[in-house]
DSSP file (Angstrom, degrees, kcal/mol; ACC not computed):
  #  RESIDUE AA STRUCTURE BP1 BP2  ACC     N-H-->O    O-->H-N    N-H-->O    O-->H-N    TCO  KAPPA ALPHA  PHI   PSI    X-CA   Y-CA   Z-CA
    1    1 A X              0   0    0      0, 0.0     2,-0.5     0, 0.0     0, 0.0   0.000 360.0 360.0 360.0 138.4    0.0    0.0    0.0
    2    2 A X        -     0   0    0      1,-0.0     0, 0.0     0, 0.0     0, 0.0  -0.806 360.0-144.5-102.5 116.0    1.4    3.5   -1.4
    3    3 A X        -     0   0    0     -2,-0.5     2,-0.4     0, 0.0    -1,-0.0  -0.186  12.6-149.1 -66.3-180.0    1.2    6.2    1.6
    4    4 A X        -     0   0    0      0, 0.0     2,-0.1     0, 0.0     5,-0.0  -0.851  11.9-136.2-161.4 126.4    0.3    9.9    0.2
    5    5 A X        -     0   0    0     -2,-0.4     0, 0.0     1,-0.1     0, 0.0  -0.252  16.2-117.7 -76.5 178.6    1.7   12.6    2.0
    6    6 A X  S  > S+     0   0    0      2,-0.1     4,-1.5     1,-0.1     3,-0.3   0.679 115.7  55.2 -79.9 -24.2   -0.3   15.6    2.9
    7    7 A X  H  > S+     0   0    0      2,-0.2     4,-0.7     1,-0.2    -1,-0.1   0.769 104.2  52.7 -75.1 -28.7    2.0   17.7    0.8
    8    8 A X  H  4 S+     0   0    0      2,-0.2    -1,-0.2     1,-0.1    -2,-0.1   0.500 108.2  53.6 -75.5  -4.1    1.5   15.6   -2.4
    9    9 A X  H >4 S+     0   0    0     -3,-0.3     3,-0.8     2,-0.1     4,-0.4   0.832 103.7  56.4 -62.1 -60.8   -2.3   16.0   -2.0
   10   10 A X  H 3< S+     0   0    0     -4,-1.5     3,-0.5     1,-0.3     4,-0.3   0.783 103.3  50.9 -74.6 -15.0   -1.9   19.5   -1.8
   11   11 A X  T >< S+     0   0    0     -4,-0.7     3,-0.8     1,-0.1    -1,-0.3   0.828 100.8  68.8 -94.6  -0.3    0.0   19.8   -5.3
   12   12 A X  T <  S+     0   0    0     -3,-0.8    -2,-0.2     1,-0.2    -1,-0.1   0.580  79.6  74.4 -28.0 -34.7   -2.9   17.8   -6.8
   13   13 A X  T 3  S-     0   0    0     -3,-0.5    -1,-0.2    -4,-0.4    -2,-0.1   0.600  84.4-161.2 -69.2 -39.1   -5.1   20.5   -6.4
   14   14 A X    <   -     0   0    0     -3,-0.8    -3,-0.1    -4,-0.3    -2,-0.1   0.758  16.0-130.3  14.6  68.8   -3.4   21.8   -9.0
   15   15 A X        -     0   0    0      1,-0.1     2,-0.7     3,-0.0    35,-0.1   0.458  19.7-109.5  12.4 146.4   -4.5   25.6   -8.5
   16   16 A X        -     0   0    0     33,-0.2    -1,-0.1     1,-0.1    -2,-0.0  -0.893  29.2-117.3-104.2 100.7   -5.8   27.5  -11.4
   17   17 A X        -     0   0    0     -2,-0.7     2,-1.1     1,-0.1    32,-0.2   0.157  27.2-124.7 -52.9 150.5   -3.7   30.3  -12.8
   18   18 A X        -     0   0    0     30,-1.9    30,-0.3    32,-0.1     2,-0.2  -0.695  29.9-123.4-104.1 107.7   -5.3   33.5  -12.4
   19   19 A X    >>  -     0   0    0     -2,-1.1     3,-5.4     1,-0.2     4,-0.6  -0.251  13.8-122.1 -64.4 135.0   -5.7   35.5  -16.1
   20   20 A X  T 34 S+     0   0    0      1,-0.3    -1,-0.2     2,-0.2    -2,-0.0   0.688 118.4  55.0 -45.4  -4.6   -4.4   38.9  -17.0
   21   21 A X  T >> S+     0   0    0      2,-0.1     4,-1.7     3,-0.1     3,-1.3   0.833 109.2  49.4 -90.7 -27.5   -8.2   39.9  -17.8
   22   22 A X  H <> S+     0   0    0     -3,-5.4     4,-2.0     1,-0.2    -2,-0.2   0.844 113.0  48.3 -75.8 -32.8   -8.9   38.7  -14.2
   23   23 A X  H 3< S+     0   0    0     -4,-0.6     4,-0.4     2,-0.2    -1,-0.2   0.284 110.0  46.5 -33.1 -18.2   -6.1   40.8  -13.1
   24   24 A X  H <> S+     0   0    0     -3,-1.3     4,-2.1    -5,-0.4    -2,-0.2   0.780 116.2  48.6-106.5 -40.8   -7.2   43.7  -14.9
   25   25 A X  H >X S+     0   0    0     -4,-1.7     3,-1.5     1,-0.2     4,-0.7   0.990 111.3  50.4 -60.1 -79.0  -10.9   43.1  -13.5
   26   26 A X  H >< S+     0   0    0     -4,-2.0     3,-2.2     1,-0.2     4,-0.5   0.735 117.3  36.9 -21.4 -68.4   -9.6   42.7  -10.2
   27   27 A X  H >4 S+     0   0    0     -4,-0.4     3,-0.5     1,-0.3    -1,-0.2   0.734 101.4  69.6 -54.5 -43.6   -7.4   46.1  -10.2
   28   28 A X  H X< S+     0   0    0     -4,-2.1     3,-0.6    -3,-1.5    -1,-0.3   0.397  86.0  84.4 -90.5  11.3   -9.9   48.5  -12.3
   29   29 A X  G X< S+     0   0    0     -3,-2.2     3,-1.2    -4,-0.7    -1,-0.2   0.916  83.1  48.4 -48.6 -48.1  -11.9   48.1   -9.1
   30   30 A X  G <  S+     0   0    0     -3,-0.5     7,-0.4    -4,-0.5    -1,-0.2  -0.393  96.7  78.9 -95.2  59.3  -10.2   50.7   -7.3
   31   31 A X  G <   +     0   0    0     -3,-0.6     2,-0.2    -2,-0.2    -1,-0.2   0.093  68.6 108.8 -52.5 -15.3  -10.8   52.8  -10.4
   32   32 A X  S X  S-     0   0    0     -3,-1.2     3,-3.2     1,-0.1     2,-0.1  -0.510  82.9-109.1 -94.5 142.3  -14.2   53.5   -9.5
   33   33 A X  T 3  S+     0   0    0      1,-0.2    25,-0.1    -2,-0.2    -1,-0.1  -0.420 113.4  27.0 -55.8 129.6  -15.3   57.0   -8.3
   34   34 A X  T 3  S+     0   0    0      1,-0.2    24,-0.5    23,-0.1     2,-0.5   0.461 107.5 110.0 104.6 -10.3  -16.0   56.3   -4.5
   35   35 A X  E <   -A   57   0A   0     -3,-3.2     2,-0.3    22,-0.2    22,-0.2  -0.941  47.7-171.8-122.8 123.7  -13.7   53.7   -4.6
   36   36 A X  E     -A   56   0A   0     20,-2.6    20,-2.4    -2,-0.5     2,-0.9  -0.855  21.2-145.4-119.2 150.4  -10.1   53.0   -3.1
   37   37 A X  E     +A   55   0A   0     -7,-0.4    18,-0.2    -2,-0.3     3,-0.1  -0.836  35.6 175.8-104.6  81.8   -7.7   49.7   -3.9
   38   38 A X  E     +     0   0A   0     16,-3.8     2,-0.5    -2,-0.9    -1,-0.2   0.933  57.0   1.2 -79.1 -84.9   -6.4   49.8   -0.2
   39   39 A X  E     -A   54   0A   0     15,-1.3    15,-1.7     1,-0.0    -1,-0.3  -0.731  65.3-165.5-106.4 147.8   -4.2   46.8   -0.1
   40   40 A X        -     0   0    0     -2,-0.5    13,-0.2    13,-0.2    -1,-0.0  -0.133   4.9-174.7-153.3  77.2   -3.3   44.2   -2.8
   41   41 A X        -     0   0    0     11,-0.4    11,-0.7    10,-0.0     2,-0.4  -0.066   2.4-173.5  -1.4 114.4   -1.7   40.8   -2.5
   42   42 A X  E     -D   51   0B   0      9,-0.2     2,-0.5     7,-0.0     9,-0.2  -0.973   3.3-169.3-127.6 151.5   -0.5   38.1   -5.1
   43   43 A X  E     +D   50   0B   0      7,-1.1     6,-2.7    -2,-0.4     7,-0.7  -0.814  51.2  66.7-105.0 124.7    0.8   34.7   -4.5
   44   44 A X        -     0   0    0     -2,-0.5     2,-0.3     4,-0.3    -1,-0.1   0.724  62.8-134.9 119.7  81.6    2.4   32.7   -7.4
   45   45 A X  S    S-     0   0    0      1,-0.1     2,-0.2     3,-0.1     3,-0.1  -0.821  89.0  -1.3-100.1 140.2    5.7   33.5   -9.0
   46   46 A X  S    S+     0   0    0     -2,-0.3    -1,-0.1     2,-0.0     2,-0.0  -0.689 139.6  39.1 -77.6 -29.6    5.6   33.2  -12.3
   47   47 A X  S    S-     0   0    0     -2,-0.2     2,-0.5     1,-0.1   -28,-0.1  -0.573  92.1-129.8 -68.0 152.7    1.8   32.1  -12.9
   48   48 A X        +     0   0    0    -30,-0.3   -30,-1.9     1,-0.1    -4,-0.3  -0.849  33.6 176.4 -89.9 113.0    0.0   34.2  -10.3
   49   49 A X        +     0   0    0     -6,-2.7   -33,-0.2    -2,-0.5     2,-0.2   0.945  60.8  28.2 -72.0 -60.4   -2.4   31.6   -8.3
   50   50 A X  E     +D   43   0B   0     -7,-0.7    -7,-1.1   -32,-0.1     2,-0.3  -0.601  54.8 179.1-109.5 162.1   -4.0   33.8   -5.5
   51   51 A X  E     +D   42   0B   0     -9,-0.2    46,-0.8    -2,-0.2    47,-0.3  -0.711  10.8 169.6-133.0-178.3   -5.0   37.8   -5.1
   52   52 A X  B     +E   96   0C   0    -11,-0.7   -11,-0.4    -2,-0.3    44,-0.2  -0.523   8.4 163.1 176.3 156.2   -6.6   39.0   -2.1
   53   53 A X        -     0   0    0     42,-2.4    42,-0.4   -13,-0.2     2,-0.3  -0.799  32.4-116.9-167.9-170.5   -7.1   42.8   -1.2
   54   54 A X  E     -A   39   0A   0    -15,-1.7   -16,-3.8    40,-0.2   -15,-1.3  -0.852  24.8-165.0-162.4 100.8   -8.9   45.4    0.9
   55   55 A X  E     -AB  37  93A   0     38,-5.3    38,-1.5    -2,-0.3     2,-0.6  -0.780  16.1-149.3-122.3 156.9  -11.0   47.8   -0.5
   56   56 A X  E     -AB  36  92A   0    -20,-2.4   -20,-2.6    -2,-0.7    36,-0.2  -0.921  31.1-177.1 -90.7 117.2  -12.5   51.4    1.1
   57   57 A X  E     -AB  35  91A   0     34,-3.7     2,-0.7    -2,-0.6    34,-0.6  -0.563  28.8-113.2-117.1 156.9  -16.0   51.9   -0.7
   58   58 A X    >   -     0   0    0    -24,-0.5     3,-3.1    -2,-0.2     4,-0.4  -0.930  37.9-112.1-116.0 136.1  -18.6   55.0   -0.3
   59   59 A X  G >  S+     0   0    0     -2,-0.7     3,-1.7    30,-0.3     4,-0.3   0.854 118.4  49.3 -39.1 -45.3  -21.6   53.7    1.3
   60   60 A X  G >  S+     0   0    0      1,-0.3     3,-0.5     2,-0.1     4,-0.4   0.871 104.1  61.9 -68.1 -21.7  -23.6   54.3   -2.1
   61   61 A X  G <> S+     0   0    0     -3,-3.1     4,-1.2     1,-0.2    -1,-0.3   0.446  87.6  79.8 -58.9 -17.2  -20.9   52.5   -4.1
   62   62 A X  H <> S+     0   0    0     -3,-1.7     4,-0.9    -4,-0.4     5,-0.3   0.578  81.2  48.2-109.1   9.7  -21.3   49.3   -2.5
   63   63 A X  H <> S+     0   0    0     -3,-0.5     4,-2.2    -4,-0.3     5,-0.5   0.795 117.8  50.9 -83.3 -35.6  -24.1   47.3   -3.6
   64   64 A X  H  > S+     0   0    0     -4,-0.4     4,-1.8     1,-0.2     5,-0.2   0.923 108.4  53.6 -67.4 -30.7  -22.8   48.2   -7.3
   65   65 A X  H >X S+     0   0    0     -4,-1.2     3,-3.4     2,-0.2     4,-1.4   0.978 101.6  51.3 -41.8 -96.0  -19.8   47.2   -6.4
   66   66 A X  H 3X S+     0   0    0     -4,-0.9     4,-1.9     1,-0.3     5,-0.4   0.874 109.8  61.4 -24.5 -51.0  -20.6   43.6   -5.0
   67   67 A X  H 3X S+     0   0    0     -4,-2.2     4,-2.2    -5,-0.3    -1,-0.3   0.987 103.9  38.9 -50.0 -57.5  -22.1   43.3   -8.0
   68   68 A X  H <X S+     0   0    0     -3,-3.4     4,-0.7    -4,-1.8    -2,-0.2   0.976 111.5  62.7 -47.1 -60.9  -19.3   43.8  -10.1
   69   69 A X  H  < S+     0   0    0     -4,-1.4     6,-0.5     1,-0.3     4,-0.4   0.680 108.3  38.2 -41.6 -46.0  -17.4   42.0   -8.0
   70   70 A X  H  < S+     0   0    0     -4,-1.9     3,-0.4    -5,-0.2    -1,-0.3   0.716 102.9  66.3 -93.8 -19.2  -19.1   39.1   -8.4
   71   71 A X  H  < S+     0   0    0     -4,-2.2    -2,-0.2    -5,-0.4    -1,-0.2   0.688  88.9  70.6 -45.2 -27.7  -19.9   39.2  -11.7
   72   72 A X  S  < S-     0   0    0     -4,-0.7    -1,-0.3    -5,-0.1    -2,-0.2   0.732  87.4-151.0-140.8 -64.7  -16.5   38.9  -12.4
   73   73 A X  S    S+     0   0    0     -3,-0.4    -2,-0.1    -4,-0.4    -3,-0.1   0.230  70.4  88.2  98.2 -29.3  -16.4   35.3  -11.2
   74   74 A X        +     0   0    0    -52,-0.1     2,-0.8    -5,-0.1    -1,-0.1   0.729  64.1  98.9 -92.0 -26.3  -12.7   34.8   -9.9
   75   75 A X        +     0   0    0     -6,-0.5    22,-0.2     1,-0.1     3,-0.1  -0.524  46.6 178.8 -64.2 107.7  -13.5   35.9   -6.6
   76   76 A X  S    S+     0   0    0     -2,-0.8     2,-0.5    20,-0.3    21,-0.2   0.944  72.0  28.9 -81.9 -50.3  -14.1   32.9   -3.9
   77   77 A X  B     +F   96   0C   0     19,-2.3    19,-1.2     2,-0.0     2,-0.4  -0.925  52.1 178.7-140.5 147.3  -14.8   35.3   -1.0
   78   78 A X        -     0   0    0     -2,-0.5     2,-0.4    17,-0.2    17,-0.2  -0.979   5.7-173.3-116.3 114.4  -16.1   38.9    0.1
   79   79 A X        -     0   0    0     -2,-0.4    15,-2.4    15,-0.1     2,-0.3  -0.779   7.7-164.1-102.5 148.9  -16.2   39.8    3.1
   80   80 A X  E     -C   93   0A   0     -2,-0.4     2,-0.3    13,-0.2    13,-0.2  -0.891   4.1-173.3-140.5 147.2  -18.2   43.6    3.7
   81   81 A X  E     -C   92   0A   0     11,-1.2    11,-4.5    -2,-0.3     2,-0.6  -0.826  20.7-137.1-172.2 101.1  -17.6   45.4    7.1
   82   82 A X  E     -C   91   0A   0     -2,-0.3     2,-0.5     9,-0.2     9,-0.2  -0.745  22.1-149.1 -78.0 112.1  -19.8   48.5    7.5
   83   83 A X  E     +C   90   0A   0      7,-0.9     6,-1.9    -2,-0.6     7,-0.8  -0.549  46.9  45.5 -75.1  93.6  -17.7   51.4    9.0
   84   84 A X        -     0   0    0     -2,-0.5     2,-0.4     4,-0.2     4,-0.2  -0.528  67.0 -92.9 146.6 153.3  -19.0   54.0   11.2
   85   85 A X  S    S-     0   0    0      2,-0.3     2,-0.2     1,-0.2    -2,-0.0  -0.961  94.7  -8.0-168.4 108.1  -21.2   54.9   14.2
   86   86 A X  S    S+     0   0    0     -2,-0.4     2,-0.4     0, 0.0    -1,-0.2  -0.946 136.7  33.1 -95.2 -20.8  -24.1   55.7   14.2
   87   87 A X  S    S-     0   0    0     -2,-0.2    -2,-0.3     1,-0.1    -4,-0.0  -0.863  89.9-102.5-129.4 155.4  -24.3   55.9   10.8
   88   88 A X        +     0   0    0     -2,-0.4    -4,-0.2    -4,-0.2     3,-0.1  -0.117  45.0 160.3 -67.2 117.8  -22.5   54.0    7.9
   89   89 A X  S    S+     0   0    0     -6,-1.9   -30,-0.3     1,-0.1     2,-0.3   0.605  72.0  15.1-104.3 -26.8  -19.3   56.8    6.5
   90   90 A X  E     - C   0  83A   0     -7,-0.8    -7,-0.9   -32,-0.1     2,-0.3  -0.865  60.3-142.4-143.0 168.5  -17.5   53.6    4.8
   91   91 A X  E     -BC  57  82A   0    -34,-0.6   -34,-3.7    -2,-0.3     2,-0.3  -0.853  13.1-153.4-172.0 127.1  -17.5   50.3    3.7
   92   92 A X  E     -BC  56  81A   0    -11,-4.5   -11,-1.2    -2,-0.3     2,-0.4  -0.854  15.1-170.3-124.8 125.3  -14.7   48.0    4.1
   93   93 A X  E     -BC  55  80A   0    -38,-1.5   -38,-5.3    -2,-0.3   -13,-0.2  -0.969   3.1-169.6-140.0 128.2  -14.7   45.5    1.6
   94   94 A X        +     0   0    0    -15,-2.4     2,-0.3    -2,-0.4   -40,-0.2  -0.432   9.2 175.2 -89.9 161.4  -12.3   42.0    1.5
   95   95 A X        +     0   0    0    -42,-0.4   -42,-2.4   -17,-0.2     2,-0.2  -0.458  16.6 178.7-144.8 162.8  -11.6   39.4   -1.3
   96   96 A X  B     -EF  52  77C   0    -19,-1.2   -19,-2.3    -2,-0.3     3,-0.5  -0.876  26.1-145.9-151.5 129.1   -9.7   36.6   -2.0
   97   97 A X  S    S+     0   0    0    -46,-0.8   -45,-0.1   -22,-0.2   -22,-0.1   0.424 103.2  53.5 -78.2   1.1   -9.9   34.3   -5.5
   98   98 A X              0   0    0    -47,-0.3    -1,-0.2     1,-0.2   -23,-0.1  -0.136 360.0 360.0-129.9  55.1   -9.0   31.3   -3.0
   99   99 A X              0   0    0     -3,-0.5    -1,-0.2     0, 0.0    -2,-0.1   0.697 360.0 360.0-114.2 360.0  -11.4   31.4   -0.4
């Protein structure tokens, strides 16, 4: 009987390169009036695997956003985190293509 490590599982997986139109999608987010491209991560030298990021949205920007956002398709999770007290001044918005 042939063991399998855990580490020879995990290159099985074989991970999905992420394309320079998904890149481009991803990035001409924080293009949008009302929108800032806070932080931005990639993982994968040379094919790029993962992105994840952190964007600052204006409260009216962000349903259109998520929308976009998902539309988009390469993003596995969004996480949304309404800023402000008592009432909402930001909206702090997460993704990752590997979540």
């Amino acid at each position: 009987m042939e063991v399998t490590r855990g580490s020879d599982k995990v290159g099985q997986l074989g991970r999905a390169e992420i394309s320079q139109e998904d890149l481009d999608h991803l990035a001409g987010l924080g293009e949008v009036d009302g929108v800032d491209l806070v932080s931005w991560h990639k993982r994968g030298t040379p094919a790029i695997e993962r992105v994840s990021g952190s964007l600052h949205v204006a409260p009216s920007e962000a349903g259109r956003l998520v929308d976009q956002i998902v539309a988009g398709g390469v993003v596995g999770g969004l996480h949304v985190f309404p800023r402000g007290i008592p009432a909402v001044t930001l909206v702090e918005m997460q993704f990752d293509t590997d979540a």
